[in-house]
C-alpha positions as CSV (number, residue, x, y, z in Angstrom):
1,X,1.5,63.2,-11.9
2,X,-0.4,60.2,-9.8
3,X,0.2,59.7,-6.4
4,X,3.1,57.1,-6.4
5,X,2.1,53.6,-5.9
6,X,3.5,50.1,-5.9
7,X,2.4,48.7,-9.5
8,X,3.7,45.7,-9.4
9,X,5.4,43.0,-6.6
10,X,8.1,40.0,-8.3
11,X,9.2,36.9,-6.5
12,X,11.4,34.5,-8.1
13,X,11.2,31.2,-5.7
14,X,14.4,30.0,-7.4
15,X,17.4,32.2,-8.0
16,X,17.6,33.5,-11.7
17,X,14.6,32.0,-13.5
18,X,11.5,33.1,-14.2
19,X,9.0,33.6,-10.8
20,X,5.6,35.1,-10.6
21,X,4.0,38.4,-10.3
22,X,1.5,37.9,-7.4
23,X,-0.9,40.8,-6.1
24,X,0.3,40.8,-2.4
25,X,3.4,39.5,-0.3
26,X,4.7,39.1,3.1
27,X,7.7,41.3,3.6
28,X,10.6,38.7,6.0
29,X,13.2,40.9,7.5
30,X,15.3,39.1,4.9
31,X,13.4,39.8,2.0
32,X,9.9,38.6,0.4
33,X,8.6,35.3,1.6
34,X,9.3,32.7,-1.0
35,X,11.6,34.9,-2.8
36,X,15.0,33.2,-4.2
37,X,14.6,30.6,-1.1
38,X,16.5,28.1,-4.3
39,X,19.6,28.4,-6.2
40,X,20.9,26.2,-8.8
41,X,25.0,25.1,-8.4
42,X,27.3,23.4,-10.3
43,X,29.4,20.1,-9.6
44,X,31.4,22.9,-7.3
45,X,28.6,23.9,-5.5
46,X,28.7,27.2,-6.9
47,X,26.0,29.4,-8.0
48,X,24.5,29.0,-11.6
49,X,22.9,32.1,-12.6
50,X,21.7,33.5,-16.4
51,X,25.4,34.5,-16.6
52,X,26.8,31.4,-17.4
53,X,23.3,30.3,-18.4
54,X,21.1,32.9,-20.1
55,X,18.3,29.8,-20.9
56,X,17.1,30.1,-17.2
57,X,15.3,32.7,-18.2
58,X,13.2,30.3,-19.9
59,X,12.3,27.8,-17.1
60,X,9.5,29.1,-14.4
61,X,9.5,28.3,-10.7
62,X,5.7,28.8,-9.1
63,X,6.0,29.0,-5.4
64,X,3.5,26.1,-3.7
65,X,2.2,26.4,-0.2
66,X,4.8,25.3,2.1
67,X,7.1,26.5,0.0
68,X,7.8,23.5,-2.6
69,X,7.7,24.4,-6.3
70,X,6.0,23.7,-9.3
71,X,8.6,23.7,-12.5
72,X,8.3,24.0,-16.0
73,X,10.9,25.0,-18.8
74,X,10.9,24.0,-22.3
75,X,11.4,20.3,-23.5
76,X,10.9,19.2,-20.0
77,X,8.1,17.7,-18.0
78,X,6.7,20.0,-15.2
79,X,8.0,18.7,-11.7
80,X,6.8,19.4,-8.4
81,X,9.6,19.8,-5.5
82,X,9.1,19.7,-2.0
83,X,10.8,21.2,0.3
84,X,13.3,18.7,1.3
85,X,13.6,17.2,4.4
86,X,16.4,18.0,6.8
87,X,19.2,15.6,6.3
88,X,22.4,18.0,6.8
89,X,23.4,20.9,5.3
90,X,26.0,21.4,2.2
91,X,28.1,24.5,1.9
92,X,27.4,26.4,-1.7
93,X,29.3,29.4,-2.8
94,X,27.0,32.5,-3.6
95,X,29.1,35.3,-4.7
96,X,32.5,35.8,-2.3
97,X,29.7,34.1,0.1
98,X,29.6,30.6,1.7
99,X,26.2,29.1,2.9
100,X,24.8,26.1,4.6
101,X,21.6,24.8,2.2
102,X,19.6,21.4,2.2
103,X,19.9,19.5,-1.7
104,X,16.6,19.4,-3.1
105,X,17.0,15.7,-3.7
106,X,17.7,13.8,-7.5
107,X,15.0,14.2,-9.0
108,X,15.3,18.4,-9.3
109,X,19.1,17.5,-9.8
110,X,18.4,15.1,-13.2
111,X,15.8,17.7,-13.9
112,X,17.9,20.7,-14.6
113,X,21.0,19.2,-15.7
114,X,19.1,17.7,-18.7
115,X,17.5,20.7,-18.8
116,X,21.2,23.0,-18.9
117,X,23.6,20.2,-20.4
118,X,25.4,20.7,-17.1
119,X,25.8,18.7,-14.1
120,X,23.9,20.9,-11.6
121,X,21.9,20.3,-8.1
122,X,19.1,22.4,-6.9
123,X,19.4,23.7,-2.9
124,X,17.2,25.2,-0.6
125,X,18.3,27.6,2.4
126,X,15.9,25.9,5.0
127,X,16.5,28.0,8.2
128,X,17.1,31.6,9.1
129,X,20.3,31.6,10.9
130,X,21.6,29.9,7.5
131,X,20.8,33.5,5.9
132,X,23.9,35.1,4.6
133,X,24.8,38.9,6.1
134,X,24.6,42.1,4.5
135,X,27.7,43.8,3.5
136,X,28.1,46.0,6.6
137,X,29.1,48.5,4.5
138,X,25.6,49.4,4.1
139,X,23.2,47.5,6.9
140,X,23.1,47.3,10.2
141,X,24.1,44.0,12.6
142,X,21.9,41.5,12.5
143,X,20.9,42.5,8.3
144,X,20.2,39.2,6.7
145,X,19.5,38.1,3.2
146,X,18.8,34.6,1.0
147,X,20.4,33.6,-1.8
148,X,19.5,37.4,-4.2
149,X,22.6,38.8,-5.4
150,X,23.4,41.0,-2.2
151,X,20.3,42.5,-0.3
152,X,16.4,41.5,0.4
153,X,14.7,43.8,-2.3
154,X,15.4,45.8,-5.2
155,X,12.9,48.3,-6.5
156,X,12.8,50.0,-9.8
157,X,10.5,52.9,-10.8
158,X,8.3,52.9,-14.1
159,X,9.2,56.4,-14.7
160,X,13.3,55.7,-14.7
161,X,12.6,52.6,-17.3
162,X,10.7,55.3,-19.4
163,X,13.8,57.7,-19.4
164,X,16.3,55.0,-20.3
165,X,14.2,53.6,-23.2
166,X,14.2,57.3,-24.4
167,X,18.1,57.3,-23.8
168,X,18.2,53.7,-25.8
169,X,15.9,55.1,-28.7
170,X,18.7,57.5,-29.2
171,X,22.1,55.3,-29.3
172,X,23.4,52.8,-32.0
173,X,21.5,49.8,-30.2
174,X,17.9,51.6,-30.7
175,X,16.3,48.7,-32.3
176,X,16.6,46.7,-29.3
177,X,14.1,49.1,-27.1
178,X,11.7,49.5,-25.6
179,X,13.3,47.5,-23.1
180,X,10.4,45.6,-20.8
181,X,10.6,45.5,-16.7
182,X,11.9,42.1,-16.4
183,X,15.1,42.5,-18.1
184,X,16.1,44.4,-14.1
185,X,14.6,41.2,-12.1
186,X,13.0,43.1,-9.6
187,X,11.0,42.6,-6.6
188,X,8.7,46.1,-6.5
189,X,7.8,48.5,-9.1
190,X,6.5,51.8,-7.8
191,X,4.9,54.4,-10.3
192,X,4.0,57.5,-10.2
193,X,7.8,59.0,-9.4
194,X,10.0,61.5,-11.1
195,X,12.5,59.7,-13.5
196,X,15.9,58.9,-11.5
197,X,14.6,60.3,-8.2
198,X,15.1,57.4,-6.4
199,X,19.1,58.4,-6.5
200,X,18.3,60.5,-3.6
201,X,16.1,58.7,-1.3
202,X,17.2,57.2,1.8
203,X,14.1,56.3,3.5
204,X,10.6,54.5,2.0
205,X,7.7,53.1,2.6
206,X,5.5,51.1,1.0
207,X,1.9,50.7,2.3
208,X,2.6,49.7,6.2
209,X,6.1,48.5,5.7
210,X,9.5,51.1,5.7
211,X,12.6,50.2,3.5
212,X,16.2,51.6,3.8
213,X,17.4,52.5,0.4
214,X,20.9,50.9,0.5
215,X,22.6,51.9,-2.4
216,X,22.2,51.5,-6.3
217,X,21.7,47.9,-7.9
218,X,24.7,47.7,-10.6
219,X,23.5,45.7,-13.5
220,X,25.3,42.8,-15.7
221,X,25.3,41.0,-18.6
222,X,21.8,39.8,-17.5
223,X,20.0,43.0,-19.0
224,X,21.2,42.0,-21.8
225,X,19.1,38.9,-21.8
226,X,15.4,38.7,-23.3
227,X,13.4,37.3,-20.9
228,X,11.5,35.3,-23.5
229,X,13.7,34.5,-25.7
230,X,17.2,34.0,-23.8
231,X,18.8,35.5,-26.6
232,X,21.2,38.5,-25.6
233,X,21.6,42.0,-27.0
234,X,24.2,45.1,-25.9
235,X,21.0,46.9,-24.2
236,X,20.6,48.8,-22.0
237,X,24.1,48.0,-20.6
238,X,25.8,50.5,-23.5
239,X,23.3,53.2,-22.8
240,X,23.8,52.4,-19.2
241,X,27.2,52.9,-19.6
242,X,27.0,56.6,-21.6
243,X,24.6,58.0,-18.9
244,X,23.8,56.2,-15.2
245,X,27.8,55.3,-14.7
246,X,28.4,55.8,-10.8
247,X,32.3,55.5,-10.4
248,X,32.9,51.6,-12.3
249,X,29.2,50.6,-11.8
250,X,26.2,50.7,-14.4
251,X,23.0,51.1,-12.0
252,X,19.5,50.8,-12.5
253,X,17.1,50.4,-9.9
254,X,17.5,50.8,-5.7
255,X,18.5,47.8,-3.0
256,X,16.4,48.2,-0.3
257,X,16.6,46.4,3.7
258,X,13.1,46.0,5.1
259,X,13.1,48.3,8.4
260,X,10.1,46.1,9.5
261,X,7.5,43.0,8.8
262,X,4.5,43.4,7.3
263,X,2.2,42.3,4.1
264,X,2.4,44.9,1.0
265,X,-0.2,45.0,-2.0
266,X,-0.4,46.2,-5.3
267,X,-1.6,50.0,-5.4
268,X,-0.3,50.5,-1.7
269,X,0.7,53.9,-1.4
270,X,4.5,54.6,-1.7
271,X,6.2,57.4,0.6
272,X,9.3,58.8,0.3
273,X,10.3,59.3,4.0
274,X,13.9,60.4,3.5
């Protein structure tokens, strides 16, 4: 077997649509710089995610420098966002979560509700003490995270895809595998691993930086979305649900806390320290 290696490193600038796959990244105590800084809400101010809206997996966001975007989706001119200037802060509601973010202005607002058929505004979470906690559960005081489902980083292992495609090409739903990598929407891929071994790891490190290993990442209806297509299928959550069932949660994939800052790259070595 290799040595285990990060393969590949996913930031996704705005919550739930497509991002990029860039060779390096700065790792925040709050996650990966420029990761899921956006989110999308509704006339509510609640989240919009490929839940209720499985065509954001169509539309792209490409980080800029200074953190604006770039963003494309199909039928609609590309638009570039700035980061908006400080004019107050509006509380949205991300999860059981309620957060102070900045409105991106009208323009990303017209953009996406033509775009979704919905009456939506884009925010951005502007300043680090507008972070939401970690469940303390599972983090320590002071554990911070953006607008991602519930902790700075989730990592997924080629090896563990491999086993469940195996799994898939052997249920009623078998014509939907191989299932790609983006279907899990994570931020590192390491390789190189035994399949499932990341069940039992407590303590990682990628290149210079170390990782707590949290807990298992339960997976949604979201898996069942093609990527490309936005059209949505039973997989993997059925095979999920016949063979990586922890208590009521189908899991795939590790959430990790950074334990420190640093800059990680693809083909940095990956240690399992605990």
């Amino acid at each position: 077997m290799l040595k285990p290696a990060l393969q590949s490193i996913h930031l996704y600038p705005v919550k739930s649509i497509a991002g990029s796959g860039p060779g390096e990244a700065v790792v925040e105590p709050w996650g990966l710089a420029g990761d899921r800084r956006w989110l999308l809400v509704d006339a509510e101010r609640r989240q919009i995610t490929q839940r209720q809206q499985p065509t954001l997996a169509l539309a792209h966001a490409e980080g800029l420098p200074g953190g604006g975007l770039r963003l494309t989706a199909p039928g609609r001119e590309p638009l570039t966002v700035e980061v908006p200037e400080y004019t107050g802060t509006l509380p949205v509601e991300v999860w059981r979560d309620v957060v102070e973010a900045v409105p991106a202005g009208a323009a990303a607002a017209e953009w996406f509700s033509a775009y979704l058929g919905v009456e939506c505004r884009l925010m951005y979470l502007d300043l680090p003490e507008k972070r939401r906690p970690v469940d303390p559960k599972y983090s320590a005081p002071g554990d911070t995270v953006s607008f991602a489902d519930g902790f700075p980083l989730l990592l997924t292992t080629t090896s563990s895809l491999d086993a469940l495609n195996s799994l898939i090409a052997q249920g009623d739903h078998a014509d939907e595998g191989p299932l790609p990598m983006n279907r899990f929407r994570p931020n590192v891929v390491v390789d190189g691993t035994a399949p499932w071994a990341e069940d039992d790891w407590r303590r990682v490190r990628i290149g210079e930086v170390e990782f707590q290993v949290v807990k298992p990442c339960s997976r949604c209806v979201v898996t069942t979305t093609d990527q490309l297509t936005a059209e949505r299928g039973k997989e993997p959550l059925r095979t999920l649900a016949r063979h990586r069932r922890f208590g009521d949660r189908l899991v795939f994939g590790q959430n990790l806390i950074p334990r420190g800052v640093g800059t990680i790259r693809i083909g940095d070595p990956f240690e399992i320290l605990d």
